[in-house]
ROTORDO-495115 format. One record per residue (C-alpha): residue number from 0; residue in one letter; x, y, z. Coordinates in Angstrom, 3 decimals, padded with zeros to 6 digits. Layout:
<tilos>
{tilo NUM, a, {X, Y, Z}}
...
</tilos>
This chain:
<tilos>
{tilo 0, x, {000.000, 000.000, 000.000}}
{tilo 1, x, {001.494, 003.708, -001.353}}
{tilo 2, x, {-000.094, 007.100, -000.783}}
{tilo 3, x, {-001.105, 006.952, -004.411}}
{tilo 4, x, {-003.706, 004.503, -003.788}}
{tilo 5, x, {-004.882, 005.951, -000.271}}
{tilo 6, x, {-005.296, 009.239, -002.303}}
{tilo 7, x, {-007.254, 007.200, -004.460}}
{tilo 8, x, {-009.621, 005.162, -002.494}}
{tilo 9, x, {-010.418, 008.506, -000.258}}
{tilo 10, x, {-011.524, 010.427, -003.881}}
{tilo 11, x, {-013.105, 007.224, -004.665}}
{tilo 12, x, {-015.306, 007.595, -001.190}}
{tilo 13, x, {-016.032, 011.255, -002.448}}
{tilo 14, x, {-012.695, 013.234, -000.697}}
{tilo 15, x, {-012.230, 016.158, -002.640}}
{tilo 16, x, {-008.429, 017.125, -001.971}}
{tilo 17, x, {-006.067, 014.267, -000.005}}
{tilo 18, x, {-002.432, 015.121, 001.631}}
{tilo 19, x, {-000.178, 013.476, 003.856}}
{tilo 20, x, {001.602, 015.345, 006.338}}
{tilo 21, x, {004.525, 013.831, 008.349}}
{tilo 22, x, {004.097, 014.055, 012.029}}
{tilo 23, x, {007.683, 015.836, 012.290}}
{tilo 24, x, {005.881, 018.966, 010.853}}
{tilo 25, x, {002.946, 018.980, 013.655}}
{tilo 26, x, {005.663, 018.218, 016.465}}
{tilo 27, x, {004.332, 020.306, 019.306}}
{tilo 28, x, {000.957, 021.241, 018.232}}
{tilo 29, x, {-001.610, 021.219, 021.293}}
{tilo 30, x, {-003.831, 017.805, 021.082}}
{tilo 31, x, {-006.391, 016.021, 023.425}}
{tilo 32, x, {-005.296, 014.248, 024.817}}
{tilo 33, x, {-001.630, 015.567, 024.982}}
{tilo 34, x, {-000.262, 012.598, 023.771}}
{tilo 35, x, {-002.566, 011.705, 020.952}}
{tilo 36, x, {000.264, 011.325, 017.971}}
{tilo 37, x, {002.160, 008.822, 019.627}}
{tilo 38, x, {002.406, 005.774, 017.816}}
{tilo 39, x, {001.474, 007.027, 014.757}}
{tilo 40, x, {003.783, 008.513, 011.811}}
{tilo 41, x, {001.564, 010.437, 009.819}}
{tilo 42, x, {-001.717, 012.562, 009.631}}
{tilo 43, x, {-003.928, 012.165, 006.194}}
{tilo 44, x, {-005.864, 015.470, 005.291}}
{tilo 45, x, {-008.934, 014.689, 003.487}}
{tilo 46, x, {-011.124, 017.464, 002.184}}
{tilo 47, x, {-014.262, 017.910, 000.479}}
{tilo 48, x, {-015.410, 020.441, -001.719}}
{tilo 49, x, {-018.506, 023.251, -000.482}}
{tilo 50, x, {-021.100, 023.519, -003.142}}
{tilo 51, x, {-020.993, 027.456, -004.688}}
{tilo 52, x, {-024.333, 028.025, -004.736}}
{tilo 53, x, {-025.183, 027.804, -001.157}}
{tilo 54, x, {-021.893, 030.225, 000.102}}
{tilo 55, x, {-022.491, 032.463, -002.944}}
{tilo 56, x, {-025.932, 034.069, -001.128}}
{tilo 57, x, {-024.072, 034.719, 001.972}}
{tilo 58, x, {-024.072, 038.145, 002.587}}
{tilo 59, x, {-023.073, 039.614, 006.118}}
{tilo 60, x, {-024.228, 036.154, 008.051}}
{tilo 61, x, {-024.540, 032.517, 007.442}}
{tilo 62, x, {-028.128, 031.069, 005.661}}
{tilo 63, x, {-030.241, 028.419, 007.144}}
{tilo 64, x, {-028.784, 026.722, 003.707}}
{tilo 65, x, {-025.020, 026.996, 004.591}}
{tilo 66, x, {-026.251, 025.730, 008.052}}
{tilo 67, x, {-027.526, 021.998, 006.421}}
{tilo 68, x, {-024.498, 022.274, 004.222}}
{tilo 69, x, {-022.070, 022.765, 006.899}}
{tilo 70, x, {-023.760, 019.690, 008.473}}
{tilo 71, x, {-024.039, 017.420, 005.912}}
{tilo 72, x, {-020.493, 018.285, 004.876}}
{tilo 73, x, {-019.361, 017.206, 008.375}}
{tilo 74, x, {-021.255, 013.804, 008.214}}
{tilo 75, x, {-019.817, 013.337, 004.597}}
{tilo 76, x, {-015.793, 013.710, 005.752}}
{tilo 77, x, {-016.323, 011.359, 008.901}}
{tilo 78, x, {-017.805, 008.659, 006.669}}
{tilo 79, x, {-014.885, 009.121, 004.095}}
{tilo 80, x, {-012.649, 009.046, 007.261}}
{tilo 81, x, {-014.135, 006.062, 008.033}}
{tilo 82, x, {-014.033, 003.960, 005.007}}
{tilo 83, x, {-010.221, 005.103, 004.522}}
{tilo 84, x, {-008.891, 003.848, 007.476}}
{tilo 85, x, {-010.687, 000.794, 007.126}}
{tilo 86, x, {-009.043, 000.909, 003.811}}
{tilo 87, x, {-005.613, 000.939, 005.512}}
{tilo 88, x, {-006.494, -001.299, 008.963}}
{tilo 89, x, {-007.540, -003.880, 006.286}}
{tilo 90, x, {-003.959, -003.732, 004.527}}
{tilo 91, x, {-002.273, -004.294, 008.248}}
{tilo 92, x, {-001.746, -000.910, 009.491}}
{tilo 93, x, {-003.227, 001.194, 012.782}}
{tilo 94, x, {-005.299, 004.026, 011.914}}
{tilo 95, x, {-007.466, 006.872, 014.106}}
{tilo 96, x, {-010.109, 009.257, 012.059}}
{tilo 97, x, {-010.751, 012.385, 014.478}}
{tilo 98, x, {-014.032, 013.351, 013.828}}
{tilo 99, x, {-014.847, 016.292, 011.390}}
{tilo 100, x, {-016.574, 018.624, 014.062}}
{tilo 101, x, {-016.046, 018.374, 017.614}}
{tilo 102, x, {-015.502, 020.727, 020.206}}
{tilo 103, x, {-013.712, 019.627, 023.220}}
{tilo 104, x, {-013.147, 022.815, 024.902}}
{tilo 105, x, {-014.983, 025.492, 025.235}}
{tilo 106, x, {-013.400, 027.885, 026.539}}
{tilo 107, x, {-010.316, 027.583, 024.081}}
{tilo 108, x, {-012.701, 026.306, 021.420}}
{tilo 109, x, {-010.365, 023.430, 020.402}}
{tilo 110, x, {-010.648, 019.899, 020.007}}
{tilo 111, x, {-008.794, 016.692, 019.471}}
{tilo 112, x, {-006.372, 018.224, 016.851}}
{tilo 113, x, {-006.391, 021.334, 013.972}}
{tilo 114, x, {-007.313, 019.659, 010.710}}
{tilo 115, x, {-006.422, 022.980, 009.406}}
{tilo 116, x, {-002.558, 022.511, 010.995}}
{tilo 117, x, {-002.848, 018.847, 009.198}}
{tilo 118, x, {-004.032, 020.090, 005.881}}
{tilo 119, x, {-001.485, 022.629, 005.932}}
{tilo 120, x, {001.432, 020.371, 006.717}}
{tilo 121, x, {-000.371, 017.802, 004.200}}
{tilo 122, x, {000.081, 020.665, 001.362}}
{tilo 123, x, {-003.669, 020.641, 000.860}}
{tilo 124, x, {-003.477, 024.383, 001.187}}
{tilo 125, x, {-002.061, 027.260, 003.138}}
{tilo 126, x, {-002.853, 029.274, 006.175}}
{tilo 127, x, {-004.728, 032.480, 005.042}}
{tilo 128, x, {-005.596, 035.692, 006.679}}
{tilo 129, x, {-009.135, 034.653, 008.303}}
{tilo 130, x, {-006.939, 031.396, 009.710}}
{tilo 131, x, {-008.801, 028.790, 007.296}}
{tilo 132, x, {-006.709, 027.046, 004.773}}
{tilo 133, x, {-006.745, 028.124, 001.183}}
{tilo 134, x, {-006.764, 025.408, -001.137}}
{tilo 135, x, {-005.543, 026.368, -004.544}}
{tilo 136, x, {-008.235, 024.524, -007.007}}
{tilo 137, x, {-011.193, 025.380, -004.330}}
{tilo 138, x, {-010.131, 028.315, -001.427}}
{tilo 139, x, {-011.343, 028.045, 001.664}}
{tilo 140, x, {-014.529, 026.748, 000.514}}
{tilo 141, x, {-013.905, 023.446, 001.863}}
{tilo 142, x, {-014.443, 021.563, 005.029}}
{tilo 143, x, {-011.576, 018.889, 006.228}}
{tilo 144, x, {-011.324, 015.781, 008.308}}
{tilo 145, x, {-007.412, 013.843, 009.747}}
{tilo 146, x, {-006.371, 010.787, 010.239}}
{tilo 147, x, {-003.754, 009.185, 012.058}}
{tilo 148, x, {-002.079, 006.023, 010.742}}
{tilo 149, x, {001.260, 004.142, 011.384}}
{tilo 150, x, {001.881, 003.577, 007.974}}
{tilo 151, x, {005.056, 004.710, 006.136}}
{tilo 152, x, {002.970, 006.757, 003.431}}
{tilo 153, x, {004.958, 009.222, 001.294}}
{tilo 154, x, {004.337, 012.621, 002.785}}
{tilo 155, x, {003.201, 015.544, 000.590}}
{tilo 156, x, {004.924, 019.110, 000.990}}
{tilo 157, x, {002.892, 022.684, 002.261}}
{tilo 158, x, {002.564, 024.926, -000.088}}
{tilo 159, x, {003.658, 028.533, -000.693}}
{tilo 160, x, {001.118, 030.830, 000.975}}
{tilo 161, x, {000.017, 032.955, -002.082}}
{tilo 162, x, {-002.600, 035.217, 000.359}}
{tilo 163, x, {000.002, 038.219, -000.403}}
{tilo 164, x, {-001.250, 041.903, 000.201}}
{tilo 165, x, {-005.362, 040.578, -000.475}}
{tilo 166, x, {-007.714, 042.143, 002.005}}
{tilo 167, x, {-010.479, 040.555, 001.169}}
{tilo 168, x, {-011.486, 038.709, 003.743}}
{tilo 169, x, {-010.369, 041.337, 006.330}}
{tilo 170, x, {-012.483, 044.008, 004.540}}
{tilo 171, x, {-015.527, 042.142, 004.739}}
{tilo 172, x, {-015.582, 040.583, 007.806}}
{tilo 173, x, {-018.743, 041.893, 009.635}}
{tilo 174, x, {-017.220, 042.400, 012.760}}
{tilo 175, x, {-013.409, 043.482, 011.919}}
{tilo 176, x, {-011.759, 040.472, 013.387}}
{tilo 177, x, {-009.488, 040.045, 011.133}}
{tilo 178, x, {-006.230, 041.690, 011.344}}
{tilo 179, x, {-005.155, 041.692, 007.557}}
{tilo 180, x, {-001.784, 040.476, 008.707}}
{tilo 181, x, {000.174, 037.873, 006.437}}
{tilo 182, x, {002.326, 035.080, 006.942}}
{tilo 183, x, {004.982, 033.011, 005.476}}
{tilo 184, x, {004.042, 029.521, 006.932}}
{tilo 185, x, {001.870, 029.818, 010.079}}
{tilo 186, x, {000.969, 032.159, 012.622}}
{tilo 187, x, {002.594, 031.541, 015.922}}
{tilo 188, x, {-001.251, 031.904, 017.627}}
{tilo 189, x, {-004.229, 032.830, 016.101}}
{tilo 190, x, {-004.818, 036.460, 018.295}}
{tilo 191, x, {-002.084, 037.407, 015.632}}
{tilo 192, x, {-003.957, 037.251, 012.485}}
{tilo 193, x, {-007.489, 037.044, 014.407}}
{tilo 194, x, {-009.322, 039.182, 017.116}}
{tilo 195, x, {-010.719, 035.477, 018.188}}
{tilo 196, x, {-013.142, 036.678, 021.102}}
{tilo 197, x, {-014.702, 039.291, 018.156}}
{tilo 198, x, {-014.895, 036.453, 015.946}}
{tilo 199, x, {-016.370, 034.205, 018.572}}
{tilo 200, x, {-018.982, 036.729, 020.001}}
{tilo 201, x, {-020.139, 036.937, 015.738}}
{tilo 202, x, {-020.882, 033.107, 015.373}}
{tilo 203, x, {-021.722, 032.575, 018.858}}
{tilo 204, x, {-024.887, 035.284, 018.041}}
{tilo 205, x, {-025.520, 033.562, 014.775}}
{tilo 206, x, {-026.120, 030.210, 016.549}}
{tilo 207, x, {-028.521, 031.734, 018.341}}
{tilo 208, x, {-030.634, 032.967, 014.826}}
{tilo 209, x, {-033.759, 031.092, 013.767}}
{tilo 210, x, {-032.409, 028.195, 012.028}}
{tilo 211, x, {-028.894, 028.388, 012.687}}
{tilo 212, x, {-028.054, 026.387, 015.105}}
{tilo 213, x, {-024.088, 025.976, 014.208}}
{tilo 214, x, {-021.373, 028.648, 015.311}}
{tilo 215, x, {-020.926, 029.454, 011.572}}
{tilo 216, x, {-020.543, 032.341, 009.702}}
{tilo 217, x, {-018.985, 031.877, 006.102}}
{tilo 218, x, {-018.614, 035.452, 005.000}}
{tilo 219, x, {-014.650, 035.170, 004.921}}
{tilo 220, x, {-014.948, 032.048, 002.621}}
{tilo 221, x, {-017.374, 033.762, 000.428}}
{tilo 222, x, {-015.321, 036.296, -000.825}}
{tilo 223, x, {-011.878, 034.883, -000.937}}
{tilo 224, x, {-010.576, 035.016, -004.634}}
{tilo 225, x, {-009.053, 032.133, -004.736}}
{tilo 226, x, {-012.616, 030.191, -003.526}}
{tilo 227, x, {-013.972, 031.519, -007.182}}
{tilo 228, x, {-014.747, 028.871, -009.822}}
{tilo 229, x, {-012.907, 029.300, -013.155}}
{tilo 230, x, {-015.032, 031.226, -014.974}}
{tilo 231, x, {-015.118, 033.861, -012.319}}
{tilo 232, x, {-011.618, 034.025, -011.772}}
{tilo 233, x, {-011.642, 034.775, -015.767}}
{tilo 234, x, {-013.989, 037.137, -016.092}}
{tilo 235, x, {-012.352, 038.800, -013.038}}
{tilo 236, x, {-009.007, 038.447, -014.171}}
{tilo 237, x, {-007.541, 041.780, -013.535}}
{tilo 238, x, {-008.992, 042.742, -010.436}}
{tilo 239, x, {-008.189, 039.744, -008.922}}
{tilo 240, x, {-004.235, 039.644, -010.435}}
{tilo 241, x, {-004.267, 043.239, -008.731}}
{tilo 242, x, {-005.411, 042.139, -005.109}}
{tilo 243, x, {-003.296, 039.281, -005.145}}
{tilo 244, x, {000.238, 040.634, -005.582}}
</tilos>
């Protein structure tokens, strides 16, 4: 068993992007519990892909639309999780999915791991501005899933983060959590590319709308440039080479 035919099983089972990130990369990062990545060698990002026409609506909050999305999205990557690491337990090797969406804390608002720290070691995407990871086919307009396995897989490099001086995001965040401050890699913390309590106050009072019953608020993946389908980005072309460099 290679990573070339994990990859392909998990896009078989509907995974939109696949990575493997070597557990050297993540050494250090904060887990429940703390010793959660022993025993295991690397950490498979699996992604799939948010459908355009429920985030294109989104305005200044999240839709009772995005809200069944976001859900069904999150029952989608645990299956796929699932069925993959069966797909590797069956071929003789130890595997743990972490489930898609589960808060463990919350005060911190963290749970068993960051899938966005895995897909970003995995070189699914990088770390952009709003702290979500920006995939280059899809933007942040996907939701992501990890998991840990023993087997020797070929790991998969990050990428270059491309966010550059783009303000999107910052500018139309409803609140003004985001700082508009870039990176190279990763931020040391996220109060230094996010205002987190502003942030949390904003989906914490969107939960609470009729409908909604998820701390979600999708405006920052909405409007990211590189989240645009093709023929966007094309008929766009200038405005978005501009904000991008």
């Amino acid at each position: 068993m290679n990573s070339h035919q994990v990859k392909d099983f998990a896009r078989e089972c509907g995974a939109d992007v696949v990575g493997v990130a070597d557990l050297a990369f993540l050494k250090g990062i904060q887990t429940e519990p703390a010793d959660l990545l022993e025993g295991y060698r690397r950490a498979i990002s699996l992604g799939v892909r948010l459908a355009e026409g429920v985030l294109d609506p989104i305005k200044d909050r999240p839709t009772s639309l995005y809200q069944q999305h976001y859900l069904k999205a999150n029952i989608l990557l645990d299956t796929i999780a699932f069925e993959v690491s069966q797909y590797i337990q069956a071929r003789g090797n130890k595997t743990l999915p972490i489930p898609a969406s589960q808060v463990l804390d919350k005060e911190n608002w963290t749970s068993y791991i960051s899938h966005k720290a895995v897909a970003v070691a995995a070189g699914i995407g990088w770390q952009g501005k709003s702290l979500l990871v920006v995939s280059p086919d899809f933007g942040p307009r996907i939701r992501l899933v990890t998991i840990l396995t023993d087997a020797a897989l070929k790991s998969d490099r990050p990428l270059k983060n491309k966010c550059r001086r783009c303000s999107f995001c910052s500018e139309a965040c409803p609140v003004g959590a985001i700082k508009n401050v870039n990176t190279i890699s990763h931020y040391s913390n996220r109060e230094e590319a996010l205002d987190f309590d502003r942030c949390l106050a904003r989906v914490l009072e969107n939960s609470s709308r009729p409908f909604i019953e998820s701390p979600i608020c999708g405006v920052c993946i909405r409007v990211c440039p590189w989240g645009k389908t093709r023929r966007q980005k094309t008929n766009g072309l200038n405005h978005t080479h501009q904000v991008m460099l």
